[in-house]
N, C-alpha and C positions, 0 to 999 in steps of 0.2 A: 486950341481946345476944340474937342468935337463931340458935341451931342448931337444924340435924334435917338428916334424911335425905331424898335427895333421892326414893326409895322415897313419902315421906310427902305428896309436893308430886302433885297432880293433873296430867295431862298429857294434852291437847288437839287436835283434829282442826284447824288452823289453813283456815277456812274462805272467806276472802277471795279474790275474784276475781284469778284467775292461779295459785293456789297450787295443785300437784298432790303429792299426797302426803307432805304438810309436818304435823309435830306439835310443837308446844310446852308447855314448861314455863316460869312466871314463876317462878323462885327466889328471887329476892329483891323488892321490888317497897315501892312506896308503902305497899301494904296490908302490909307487913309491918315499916311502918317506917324503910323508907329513905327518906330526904326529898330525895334527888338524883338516882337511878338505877335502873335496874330488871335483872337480871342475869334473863338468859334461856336456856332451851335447847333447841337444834331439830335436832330428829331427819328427816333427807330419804328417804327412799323411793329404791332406786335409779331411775332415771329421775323423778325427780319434781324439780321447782323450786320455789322461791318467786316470789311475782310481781316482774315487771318495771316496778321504781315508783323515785320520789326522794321527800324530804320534806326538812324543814329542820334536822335535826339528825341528829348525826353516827351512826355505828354502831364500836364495837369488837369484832372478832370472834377469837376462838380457839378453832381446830378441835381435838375433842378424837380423833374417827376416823372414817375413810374419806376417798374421795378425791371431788372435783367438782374446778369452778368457779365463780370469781365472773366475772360476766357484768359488763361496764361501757361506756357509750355506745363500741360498736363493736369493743372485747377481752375475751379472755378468758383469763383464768388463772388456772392450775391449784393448786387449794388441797389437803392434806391433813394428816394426825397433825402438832400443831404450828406449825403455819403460823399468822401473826396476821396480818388483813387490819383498816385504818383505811379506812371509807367518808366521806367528808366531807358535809356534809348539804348539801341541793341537785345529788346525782350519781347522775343513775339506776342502777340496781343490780340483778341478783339473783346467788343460790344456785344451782346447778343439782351434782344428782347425777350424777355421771360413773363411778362403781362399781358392783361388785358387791354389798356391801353398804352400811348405813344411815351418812349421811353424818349426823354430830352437834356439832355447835359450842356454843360461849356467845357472848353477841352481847349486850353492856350500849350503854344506849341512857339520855339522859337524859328526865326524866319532862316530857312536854307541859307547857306553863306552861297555867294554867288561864285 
């Protein structure tokens, strides 16, 4: 079992092309032992997105504060405190800050097959 605070977990300039003002946390993760999933958390910048990408696996997302949208081939809607959004893998995607302040979610994602 692994607990800690989330104080204890390093937290990241997320530097990938498209991404403006985006930082992460891996909180739970391979390296700490989970062998299916990786539990993530990402603080948005107001006006700031994450890139506009797809990939092959899914995303679970639950926003924990502030308000955007998720962007998806051609709509867009409005996520804030509480809202759970399921991305299907294969659906482009992003985050985009629509607030005044930091838009913050967890966003579990299964681990790439090696």
């Amino acid at each position: 079992m692994l607990v800690r605070s989330v104080d204890q977990i390093s937290q990241d300039n997320v530097e990938q092309e498209g991404a403006e003002g985006v930082k992460i946390r891996w909180l739970i993760s391979k390296y700490a032992g989970a062998p299916n999933f990786a539990m993530r958390e990402f603080e948005i910048e107001p006006e700031g997105h994450t890139p506009y990408h797809s990939h092959d696996w899914e995303h679970e997302v639950f926003v924990l504060s502030g308000e955007g949208v998720v962007v998806s081939e051609g709509e867009q809607i409005s996520i804030s405190r509480d809202t759970v959004v399921f991305v299907p893998g294969g659906q482009m995607h992003n985050f985009r800050n629509t607030g005044s302040g930091v838009l913050r979610f967890l966003c579990l994602v299964p681990h790439k097959k090696d």
